[in-house]
C-alpha positions in Angstrom: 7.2 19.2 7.3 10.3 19.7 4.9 12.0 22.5 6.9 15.8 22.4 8.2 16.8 23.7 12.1 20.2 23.2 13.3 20.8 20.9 16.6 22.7 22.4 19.3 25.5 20.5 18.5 25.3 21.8 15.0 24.2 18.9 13.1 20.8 19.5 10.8 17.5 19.1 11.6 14.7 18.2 9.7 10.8 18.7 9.9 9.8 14.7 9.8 7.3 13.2 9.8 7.1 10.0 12.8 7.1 7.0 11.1 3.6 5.1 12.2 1.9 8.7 12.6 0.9 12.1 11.0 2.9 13.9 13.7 6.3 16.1 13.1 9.4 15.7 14.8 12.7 17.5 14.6 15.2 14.6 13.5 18.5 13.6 12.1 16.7 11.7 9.5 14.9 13.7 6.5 11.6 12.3 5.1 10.6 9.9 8.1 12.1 9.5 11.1 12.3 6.1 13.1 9.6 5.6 15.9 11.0 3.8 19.1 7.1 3.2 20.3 6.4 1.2 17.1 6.7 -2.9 17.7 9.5 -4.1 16.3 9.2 -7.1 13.9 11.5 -10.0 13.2 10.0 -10.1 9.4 10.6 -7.8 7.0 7.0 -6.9 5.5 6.3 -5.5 2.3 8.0 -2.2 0.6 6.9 0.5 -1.3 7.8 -0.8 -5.3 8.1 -4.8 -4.2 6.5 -6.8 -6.5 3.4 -9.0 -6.0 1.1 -11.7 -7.7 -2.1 -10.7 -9.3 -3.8 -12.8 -6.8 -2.8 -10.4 -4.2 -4.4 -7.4 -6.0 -5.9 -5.3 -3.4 -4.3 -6.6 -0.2 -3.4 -3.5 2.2 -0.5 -3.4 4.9 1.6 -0.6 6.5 5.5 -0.8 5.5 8.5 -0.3 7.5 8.0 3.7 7.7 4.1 3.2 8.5 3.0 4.0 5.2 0.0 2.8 4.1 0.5 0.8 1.4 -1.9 -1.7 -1.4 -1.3 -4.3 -4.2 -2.0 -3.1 -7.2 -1.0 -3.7 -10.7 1.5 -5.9 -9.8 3.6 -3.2 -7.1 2.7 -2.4 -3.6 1.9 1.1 -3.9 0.8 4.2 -1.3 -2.8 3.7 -0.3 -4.2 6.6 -1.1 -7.5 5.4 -1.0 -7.9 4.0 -4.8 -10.0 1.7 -6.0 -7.1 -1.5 -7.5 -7.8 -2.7 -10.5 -6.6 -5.2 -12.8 -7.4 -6.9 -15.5 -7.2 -10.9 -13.9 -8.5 -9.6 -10.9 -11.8 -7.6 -12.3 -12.2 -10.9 -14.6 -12.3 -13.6 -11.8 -14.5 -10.8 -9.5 -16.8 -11.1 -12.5 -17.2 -14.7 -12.6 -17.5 -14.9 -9.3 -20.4 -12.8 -9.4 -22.3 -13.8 -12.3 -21.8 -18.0 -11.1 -24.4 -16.9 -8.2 -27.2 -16.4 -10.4 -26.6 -18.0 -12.8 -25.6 -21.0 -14.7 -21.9 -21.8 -15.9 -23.1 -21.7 -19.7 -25.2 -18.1 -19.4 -22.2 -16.8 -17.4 -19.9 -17.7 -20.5 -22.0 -16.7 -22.6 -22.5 -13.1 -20.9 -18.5 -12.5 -19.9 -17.7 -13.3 -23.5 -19.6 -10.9 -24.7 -18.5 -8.0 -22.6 -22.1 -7.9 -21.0 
């Protein structure tokens, strides 16, 4: 990946990865080249950098190039196989949790106290 050939017709050619895959193809386009076996959508999905709602925190999907991608902190991001936090998110988890054994008040009570 990352290295330059020459075309027969002269133009360069790059080492690329094929979008949707971890193959290499020679291509006109450096970084990721275009698959023409991937589907083709009629809706853009999410990007790399687009924002999202903290709702959404941990919510996978694949973008345009066939990167894996996750919500976190507010950005999709690559999925590189982290754990996303966030602050809102850990919180309602938490609740969540603690209202299954226990009672509205003890919850309070422990969540409060960092416990």
């Amino acid at each position: 990946m990352g290295a330059t050939a020459v075309f027969a017709d002269g133009s360069t050619a790059y080492c690329s990865r094929l979008a949707g895959t971890d193959n290499a193809v020679w291509s006109s386009v450096q970084g990721v080249a275009p698959n023409p076996n991937l589907p083709e959508t009629t809706t853009a999905g999410p990007a790399l950098g687009d924002n999202c709602i903290g709702a959404d925190i941990g919510r996978t999907a694949v973008d345009a190039n066939g990167n894996a991608i996750i919500r976190t902190d507010y950005q999709w991001q690559l999925n590189t196989g982290q754990t996303p936090e966030h602050k809102w998110a850990d919180d309602q988890r938490a609740w969540s949790d603690c209202i299954q054994t226990k009672t509205t008040e003890e919850c309070r009570a422990e969540l409060n106290s960092g416990g």
